[in-house]
Every structure is written in C-alpha cells, then in structure tokens.
C-alpha positions as CSV (number, residue, x, y, z in Angstrom):
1,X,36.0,66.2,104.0
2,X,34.2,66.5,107.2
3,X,30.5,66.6,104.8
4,X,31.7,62.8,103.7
5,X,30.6,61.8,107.1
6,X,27.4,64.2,107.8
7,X,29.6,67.2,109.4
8,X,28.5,70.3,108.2
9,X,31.8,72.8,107.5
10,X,30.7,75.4,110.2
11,X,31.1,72.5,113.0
12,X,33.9,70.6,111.2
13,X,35.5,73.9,112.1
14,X,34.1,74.2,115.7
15,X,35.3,70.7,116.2
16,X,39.2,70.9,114.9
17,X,39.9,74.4,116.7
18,X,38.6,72.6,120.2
19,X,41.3,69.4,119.7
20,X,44.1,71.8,121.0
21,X,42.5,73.0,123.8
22,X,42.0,70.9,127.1
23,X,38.6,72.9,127.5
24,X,37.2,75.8,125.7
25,X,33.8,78.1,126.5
26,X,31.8,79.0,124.3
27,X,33.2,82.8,123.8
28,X,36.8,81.5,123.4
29,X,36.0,79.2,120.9
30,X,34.0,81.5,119.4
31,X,37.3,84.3,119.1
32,X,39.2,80.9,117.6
33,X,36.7,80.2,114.8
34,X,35.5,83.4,113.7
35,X,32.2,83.1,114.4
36,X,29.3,84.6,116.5
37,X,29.0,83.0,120.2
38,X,25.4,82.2,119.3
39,X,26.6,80.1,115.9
40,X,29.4,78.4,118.0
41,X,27.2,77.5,120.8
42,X,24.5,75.4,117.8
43,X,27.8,73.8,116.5
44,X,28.7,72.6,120.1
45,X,25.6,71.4,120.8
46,X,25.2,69.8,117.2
47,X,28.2,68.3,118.1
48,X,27.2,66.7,121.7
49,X,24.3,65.1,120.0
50,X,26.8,63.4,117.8
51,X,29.5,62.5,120.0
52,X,32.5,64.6,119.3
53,X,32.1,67.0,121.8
54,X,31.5,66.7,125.4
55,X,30.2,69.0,128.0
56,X,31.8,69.5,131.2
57,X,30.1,70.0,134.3
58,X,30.3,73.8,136.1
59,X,29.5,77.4,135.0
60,X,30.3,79.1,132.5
61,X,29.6,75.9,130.4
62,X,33.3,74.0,129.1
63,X,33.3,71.6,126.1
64,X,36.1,69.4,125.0
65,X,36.4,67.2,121.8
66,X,36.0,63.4,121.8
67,X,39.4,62.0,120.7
68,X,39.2,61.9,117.3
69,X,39.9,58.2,116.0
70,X,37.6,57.2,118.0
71,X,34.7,59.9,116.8
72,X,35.7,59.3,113.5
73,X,35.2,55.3,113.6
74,X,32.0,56.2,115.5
75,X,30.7,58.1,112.4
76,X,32.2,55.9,110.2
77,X,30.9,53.0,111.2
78,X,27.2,54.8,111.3
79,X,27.3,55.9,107.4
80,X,28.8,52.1,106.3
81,X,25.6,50.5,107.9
82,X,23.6,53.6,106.2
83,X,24.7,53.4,102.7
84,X,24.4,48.8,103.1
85,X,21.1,49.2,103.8
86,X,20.8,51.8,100.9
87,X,22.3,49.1,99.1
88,X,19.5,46.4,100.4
89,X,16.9,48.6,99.5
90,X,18.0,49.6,96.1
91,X,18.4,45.6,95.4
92,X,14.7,45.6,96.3
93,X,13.9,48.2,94.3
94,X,16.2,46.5,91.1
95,X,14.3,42.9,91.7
96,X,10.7,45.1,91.4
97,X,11.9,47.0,88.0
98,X,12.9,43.6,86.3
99,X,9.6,41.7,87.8
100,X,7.3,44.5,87.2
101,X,8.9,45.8,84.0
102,X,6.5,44.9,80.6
103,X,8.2,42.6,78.3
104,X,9.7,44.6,75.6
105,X,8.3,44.8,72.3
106,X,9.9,44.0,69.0
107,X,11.5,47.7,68.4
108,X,11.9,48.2,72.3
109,X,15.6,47.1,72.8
110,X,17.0,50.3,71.4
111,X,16.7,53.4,72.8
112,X,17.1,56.4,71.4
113,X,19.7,59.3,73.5
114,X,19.6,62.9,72.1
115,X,21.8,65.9,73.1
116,X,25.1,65.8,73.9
117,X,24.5,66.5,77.3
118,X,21.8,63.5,78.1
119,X,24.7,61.2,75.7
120,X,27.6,62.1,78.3
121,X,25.8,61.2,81.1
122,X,24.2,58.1,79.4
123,X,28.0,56.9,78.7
124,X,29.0,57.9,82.3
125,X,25.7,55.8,83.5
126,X,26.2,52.7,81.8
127,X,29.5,52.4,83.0
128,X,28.1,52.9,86.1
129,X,25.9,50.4,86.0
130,X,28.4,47.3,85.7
131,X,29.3,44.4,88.1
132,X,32.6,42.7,86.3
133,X,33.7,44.4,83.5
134,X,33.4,47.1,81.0
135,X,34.5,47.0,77.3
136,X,34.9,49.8,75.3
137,X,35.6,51.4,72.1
138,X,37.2,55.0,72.9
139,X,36.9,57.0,69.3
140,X,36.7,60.4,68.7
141,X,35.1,63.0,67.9
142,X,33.8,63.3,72.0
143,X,30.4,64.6,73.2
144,X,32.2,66.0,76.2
145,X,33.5,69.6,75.9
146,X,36.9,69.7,75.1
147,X,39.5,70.4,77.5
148,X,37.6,69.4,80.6
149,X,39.0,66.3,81.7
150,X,42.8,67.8,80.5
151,X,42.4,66.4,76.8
152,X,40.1,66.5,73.9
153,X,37.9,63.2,75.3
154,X,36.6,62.4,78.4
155,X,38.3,59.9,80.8
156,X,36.4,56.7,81.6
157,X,34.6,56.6,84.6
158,X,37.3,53.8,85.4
159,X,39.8,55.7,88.2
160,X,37.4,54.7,91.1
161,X,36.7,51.7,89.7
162,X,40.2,50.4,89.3
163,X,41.4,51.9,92.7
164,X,39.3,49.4,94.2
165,X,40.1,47.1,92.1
166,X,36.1,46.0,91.7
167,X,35.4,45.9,87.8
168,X,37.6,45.2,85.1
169,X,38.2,47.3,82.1
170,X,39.0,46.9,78.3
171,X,39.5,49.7,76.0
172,X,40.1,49.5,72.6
173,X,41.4,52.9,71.2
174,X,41.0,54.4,67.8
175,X,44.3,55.3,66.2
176,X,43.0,58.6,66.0
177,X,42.2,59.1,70.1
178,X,45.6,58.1,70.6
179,X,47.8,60.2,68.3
180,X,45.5,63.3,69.9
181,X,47.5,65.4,72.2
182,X,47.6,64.8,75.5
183,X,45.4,61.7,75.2
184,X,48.4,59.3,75.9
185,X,49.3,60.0,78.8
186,X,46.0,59.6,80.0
187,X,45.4,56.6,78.6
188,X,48.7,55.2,80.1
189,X,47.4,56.5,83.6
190,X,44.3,53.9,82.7
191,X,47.0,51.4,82.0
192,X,48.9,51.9,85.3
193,X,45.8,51.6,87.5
194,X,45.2,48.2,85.7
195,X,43.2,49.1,82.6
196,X,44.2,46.7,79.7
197,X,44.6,49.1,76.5
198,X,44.9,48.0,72.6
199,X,44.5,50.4,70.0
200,X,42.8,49.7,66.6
201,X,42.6,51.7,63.1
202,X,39.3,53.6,62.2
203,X,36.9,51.8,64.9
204,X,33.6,52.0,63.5
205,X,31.4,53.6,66.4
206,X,31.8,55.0,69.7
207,X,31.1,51.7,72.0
208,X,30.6,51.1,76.0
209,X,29.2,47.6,77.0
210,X,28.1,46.8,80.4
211,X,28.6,43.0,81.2
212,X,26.7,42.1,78.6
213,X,23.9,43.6,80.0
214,X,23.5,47.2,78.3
215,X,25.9,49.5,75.6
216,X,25.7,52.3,74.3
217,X,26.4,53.0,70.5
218,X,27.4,56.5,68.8
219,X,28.8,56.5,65.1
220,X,30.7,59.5,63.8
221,X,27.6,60.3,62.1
222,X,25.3,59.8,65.2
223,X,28.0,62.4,67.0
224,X,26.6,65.4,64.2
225,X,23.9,64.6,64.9
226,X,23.9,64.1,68.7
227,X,22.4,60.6,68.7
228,X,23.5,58.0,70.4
229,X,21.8,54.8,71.0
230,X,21.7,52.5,74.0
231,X,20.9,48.9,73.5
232,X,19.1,46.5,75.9
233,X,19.4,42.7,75.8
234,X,18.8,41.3,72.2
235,X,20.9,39.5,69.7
236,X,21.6,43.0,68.5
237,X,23.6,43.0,71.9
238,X,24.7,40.0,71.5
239,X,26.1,41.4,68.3
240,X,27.5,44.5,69.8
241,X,29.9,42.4,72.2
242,X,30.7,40.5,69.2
243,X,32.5,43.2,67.1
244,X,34.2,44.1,70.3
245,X,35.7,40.4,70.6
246,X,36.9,40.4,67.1
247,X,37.9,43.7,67.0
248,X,40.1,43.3,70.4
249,X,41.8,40.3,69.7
250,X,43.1,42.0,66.0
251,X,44.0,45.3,68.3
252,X,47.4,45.9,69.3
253,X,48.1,45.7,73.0
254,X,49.6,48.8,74.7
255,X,49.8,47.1,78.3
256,X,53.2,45.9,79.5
257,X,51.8,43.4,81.4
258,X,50.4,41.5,78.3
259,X,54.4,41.4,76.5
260,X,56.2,37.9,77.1
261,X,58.8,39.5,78.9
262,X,59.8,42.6,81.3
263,X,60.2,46.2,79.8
264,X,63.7,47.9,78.9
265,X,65.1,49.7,81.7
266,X,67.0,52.3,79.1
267,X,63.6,53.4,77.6
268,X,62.6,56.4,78.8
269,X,59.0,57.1,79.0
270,X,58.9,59.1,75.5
271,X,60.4,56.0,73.8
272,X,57.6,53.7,75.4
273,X,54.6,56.0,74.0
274,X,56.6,56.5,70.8
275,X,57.3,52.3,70.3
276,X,53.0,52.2,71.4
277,X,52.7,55.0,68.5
278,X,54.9,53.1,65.8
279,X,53.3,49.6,66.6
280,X,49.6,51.1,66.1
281,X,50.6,52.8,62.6
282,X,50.7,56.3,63.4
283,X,52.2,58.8,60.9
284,X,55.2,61.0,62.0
285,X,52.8,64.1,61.3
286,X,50.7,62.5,63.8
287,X,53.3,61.3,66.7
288,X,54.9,65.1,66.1
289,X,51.5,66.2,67.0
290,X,51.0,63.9,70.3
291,X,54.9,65.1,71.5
292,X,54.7,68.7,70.5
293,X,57.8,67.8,68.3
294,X,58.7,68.9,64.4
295,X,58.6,65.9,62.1
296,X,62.8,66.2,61.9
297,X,62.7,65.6,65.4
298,X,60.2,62.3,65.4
299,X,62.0,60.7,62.4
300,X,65.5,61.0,64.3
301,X,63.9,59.2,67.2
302,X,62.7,56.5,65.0
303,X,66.1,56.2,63.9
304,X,67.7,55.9,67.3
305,X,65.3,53.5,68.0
306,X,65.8,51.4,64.6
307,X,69.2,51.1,65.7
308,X,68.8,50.3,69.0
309,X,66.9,47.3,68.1
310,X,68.5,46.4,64.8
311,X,65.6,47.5,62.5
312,X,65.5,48.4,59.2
313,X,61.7,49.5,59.0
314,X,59.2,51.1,61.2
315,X,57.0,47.8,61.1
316,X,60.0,46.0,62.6
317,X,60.5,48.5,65.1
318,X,57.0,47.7,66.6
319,X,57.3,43.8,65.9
320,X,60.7,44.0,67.9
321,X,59.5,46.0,70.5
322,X,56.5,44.0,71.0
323,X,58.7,40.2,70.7
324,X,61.3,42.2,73.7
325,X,58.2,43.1,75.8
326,X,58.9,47.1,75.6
327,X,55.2,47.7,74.6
C-alpha cells in the first residue's frame, strides 16, 4: 500500500510500529520491527528526509512519527503533481508521434499481432488507449489462459474504468460467451458497475474499438492461428464500427436499466440470468451448463417461469420479460 506512495515496505513498517509510541530509540524500535538497529536507524532517517518521522533533540537519539493524515496528504499531494506532469509530458510526447509519424502507406492501416501472448496484451492496450468509450465484441474461443480471470475469458480491462466512471463501455456478447460457465456472472458484475451488455448469436470476429480511433480484430480462424489484427484509421475502420452499430442495435439488451420499467422484486437472481439466457436463444443443454443444473431441472424453471408470466412458449417468456422490464 505504503509502495503506492514511494514507501518502501521495510520503512512503511518502521513508520506504523512508531504511531503508538510517544517516542521510540533506535534499539526499541528496532526489538518492535524485527530488524537490525543499523536497518531501523536508515529507515528513520529515510523517513525524516520525507517527513513522517521527526527527531527529537537529546541523547540517545528519540524519533516520533508525523501524524499520519497529515504525512499522508503530504505524499499524496507530491505523487498527484508527479504523475500530471507525467501526463503533460506524455501529451508532448503524443503531439510529436502524430506530427512526426510518416503518412501511412496504402497497406499500412493494418497491422499484423502474432502470439497469443503479444494478442492479449494488444487487446488489453487498445482498451487502454481510449478517452470516451470502448465497443466490443466479446466471442470466444479467448487468447487468455483459461481460468485466470475466474472463467474461460478474460474480463475487460473495464473495472477501473467504470469505478471512476471515465469511459464508457459497450459489449456485445456472443451467445456462446454467455452460456459458458461462470461467464455470467461476470458479465453481470460489468453490468452493475455500469457496463451496457446485449448479447448476439454467432458474432463474426473477436472485436475491441477504441473511439473510433484503433480496434483490434481476431476471427475464430485468426485465434488457431494466433493472429489478430489491429486496424488504424481507414474506411476499413470506419467499417469495423459499422458492423458494431448494426450488430448492437439487433442485440438483445441484458442491462436493466435499458427495460421501460423497474425489475420484479420476486425474481431471484437465477431467474434474472435464466430470463437474459431464454431471451438470447440459449438451449436448455446450454443454460444446464451455465447453472450446473440437469436439463429436468432447467425445463422445470422455464415452466415456473411460463406461468408466472402467462406464457405459452419460451419466445414469449423473453418478450414478456423484456415488455415488464425483468431483463
């Protein structure tokens, strides 16, 4: 926590086992912290040079800590002006690269990614490198390794993002990434943090767009092959946000917030992912598989939930659900 800030751990401990004390030497802090008296007495005066500690006057030398909201706005304060004028200078930098940069050549606006390392971190970069929004196709299969984000795909860079509520995100998922298990609730965490989710059947390509500044493209045969391709300002772009347009506005919305009227208070959270699992056309064998349930047990849901809201199909169920606002 303490490294956030420039604190090395060795005097971020120094530092918290001297806040108790009125005063502390250098051996007594020294017994507290676990460390040698010559290691303690470099933290201390590490930490008088940055203003958490002071030294008191008299023999044997006495040290007590700074209070620490005011240290701590102290550093703060020093590492916000540090990383704005890391910010200045990077704009600099930025204005240089897009003066200095050759004009691209016919052939130049696509660029070629191979590995499925280098692809990851391409996907994770151009989401990186946007201002209002990203758009996104979410399809599987994923270049990341499975299982390390807690599902078979990789989260969106989105959580920070979102948190500070700086850069807007649409995701279109494949009916496929949906009905994967685990993925849902994932996706609904994207949802919750203000993600606006639709879900589409058999998207055609893997798809992240930038503003409509950069994307990056991966079919499912580009994925075999680990190939993905990211594409710079063209009417190949403009092409790219395009499909994305169409393709959202024929998706199905999964966000509650898009519905004409307020959720069901009786739907438990099961019956909300089930109604978003109905209304994008997944197959019982493939809702069993999302839940962990046997296909008796999905079809007996769908039943309750047919009756619930006087439906005599599945198709009706999601139409229903959708015209009450549930999904």
């Amino acid at each position: 926590m303490w490294e956030t800030v420039g604190i090395p751990a060795v005097e971020a401990s120094v530092y918290e086992a001297l806040i108790p004390q009125t005063n502390s030497t250098v051996e007594e802090l020294s017994s507290r912290v676990n460390l040698t008296t010559a290691k303690t007495a470099r933290a201390l005066v590490s930490l008088s040079r940055r203003g958490l500690v002071t030294r008191l006057p008299g023999r044997p030398a006495r040290y007590t800590a700074v209070e620490p909201s005011l240290a701590g706005s102290v550093l703060i304060s020093k590492r916000e002006h540090e990383l704005r004028q890391l910010q200045q200078h990077l704009n600099k930098l930025n204005e240089a690269f897009h003066t200095e940069a050759p004009t691209l050549r016919h052939g130049d606006y696509i660029e070629v990614i191979e590995g499925a390392p280098k692809i990851w971190r391409a996907f994770v970069r151009v989401q990186r490198s946007a201002r209002r929004e990203v758009r996104a196709f979410d399809k599987p299969p994923y270049f990341v390794v499975a299982g390390k984000y807690g599902d078979e795909g990789p989260n969106f860079e989105e959580r920070e993002f979102l948190s500070a509520g700086s850069i807007g995100y649409r995701v279109v998922y494949d009916q496929e990434s949906v009905t994967t298990p685990g993925r849902l609730e994932n996706i609904w965490e994207g949802i919750d943090l203000g993600e606006q989710a639709r879900v589409g059947a058999s998207l055609p390509a893997k798809i992240v767009i930038c503003d409509d500044d950069l994307a990056i493209v991966s079919s499912p045969a580009d994925y075999y092959n680990e190939v993905a391709h990211l594409v710079y300002p063209s009417s190949l772009l403009e092409m790219v946000c395009g499909l994305f347009e169409a393709v959202w506005d024929r998706a199905i919305p999964l966000n509650r917030s898009e519905s004409r009227s307020n959720p069901a208070a009786a739907l438990t959270n099961h019956d909300r992912q089930l109604l978003g699992l109905l209304a994008s056309g997944a197959t019982d064998a493939a809702i069993a598989r999302t839940f962990g349930w046997s296909t008796r047990t999905v079809q007996r849901h769908v039943q309750r939930l047919m009756e619930q809201v006087g439906a005599r199909t599945r198709f009706q169920i999601g139409m229903e659900a959708a015209r009450r606002g549930w999904i």
